[in-house]
Steps between C-alpha positions, in 0.01 A plus 500: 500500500855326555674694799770767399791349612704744758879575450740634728729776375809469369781696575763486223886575546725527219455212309341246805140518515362372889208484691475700794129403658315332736228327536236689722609424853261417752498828661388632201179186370419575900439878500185528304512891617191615325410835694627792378586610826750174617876582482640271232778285619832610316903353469607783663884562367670810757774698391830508715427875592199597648268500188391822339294332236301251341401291243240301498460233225217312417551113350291357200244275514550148686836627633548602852722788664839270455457531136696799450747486802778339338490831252541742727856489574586520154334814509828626681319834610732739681553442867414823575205493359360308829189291284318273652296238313181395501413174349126391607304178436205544311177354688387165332208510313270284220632594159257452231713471201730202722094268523474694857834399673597693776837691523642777537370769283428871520176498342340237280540437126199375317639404196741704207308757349626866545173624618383245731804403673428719761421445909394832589405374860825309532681815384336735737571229769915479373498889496378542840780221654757687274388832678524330826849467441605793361296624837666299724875630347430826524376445901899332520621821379558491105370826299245388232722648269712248563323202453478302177221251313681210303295188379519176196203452346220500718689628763570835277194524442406586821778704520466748239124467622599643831773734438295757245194477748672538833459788653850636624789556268681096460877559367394252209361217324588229292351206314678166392314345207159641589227719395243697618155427683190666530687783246133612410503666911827616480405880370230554780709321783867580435633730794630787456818508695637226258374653197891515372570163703858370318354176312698240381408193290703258406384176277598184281450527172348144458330480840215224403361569852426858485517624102781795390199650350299527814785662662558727256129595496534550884814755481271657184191558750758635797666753236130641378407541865815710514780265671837504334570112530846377454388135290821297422470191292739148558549195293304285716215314622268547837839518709713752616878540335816640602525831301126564638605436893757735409215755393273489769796561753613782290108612551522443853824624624388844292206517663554394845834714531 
């Protein structure tokens, strides 16, 4: 099997189209963090104010925490919403579907099929270092309620993952071009203090990494489990595009207020 050839979002602006990635820093290929139990290093962004919430948001696969930073100011969240972001590095692992290569990933991929895709020892592993963070924010003060789960891809994944199972009230959750794992454990495990979590999904509608279809079947499964999932659809491919930046700080600033 030929290895799937990784692509850095793309952010696009009007009519300019640009790449706003890295490649996996060294920090990142270095920390091969594979106990549930390490803290996850993280860009940390602070707020000019003391910060009275968080976001943390999780990269997709072979990207590192840097891959999103250059979004978040044109997020242009109210000041006085005092958030603080959270951008961790995924540990670097062997990813099947890539012949083995190590990088940064939050659980392995074994090849494209819906129902095999799935890690679910790497995803336990991601949930727990995502719920060492959200731990460690609400030890520096921030009210679960006012922390938020973003992630692309694989990176959303986990979040929406970790946000319906966690067990104290999140303020939300969103996904960027994702889907859902292990949705078969979601009825038994889902917690019930974010049983009405605000969901939002956002997706291109010719994505050729992660299919319109599968997303759609993802917000289907969330709705019959009884989330109402705000699922809004852009001209695009596996990137992220200005109208839907606009979205998810709509989402956010709602949310986080």
């Amino acid at each position: 099997m030929q290895p799937v050839q990784l692509r850095r979002w793309r952010y696009q602006s009007g009519v300019s189209v640009f790449i706003v990635g890295r490649e996996p820093s060294a920090l990142a290929n270095l920390c091969a963090m594979n106990s549930p139990s390490a803290l996850l290093p993280c860009v940390e962004l602070e707020p000019d104010a003391p910060a009275r919430a968080s976001v943390i948001w999780l990269h997709g696969l072979g990207a590192d925490g840097h891959d999103f930073e250059p979004l978040i100011p044109e997020l242009r969240l109210p000041a006085r919403l005092g958030v603080r972001f959270l951008l961790p590095h995924a540990p670097s692992i062997p990813v099947t579907i890539n012949a083995g290569m190590r990088m940064p990933a939050w659980y392995d991929i074994r090849d494209l099929e819906l129902h095999t895709r799935h890690d679910p020892v790497g995803i336990a592993r991601s949930r727990a270092q995502v719920e060492a963070l959200i731990a460690r924010e609400v030890e520096r003060g921030i009210d679960p309620r006012r922390i938020a789960l973003v992630g692309f891809s694989q990176g959303g994944a986990i979040a929406l993952h970790t946000a319906l199972r966690h067990s104290e009230r999140l303020a939300c959750a969103i996904g960027l071009s994702t889907y859902l794992v292990l949705a078969d454990t979601l009825a038994d495990e889902a917690s019930p203090a974010n049983r009405d979590l605000p969901l939002l999904m956002v997706h291109g509608s010719h994505d050729p990494m992660v299919a319109h279809e599968r997303a759609i079947a993802s917000r289907d499964r969330l709705v019959e489990l009884g989330w109402k999932v705000d699922f809004r659809t852009y001209p695009m491919a596996h990137e992220v595009c200005g109208p839907e930046v606009r979205d998810v700080a709509k989402m956010l600033a709602q949310h986080l207020s």
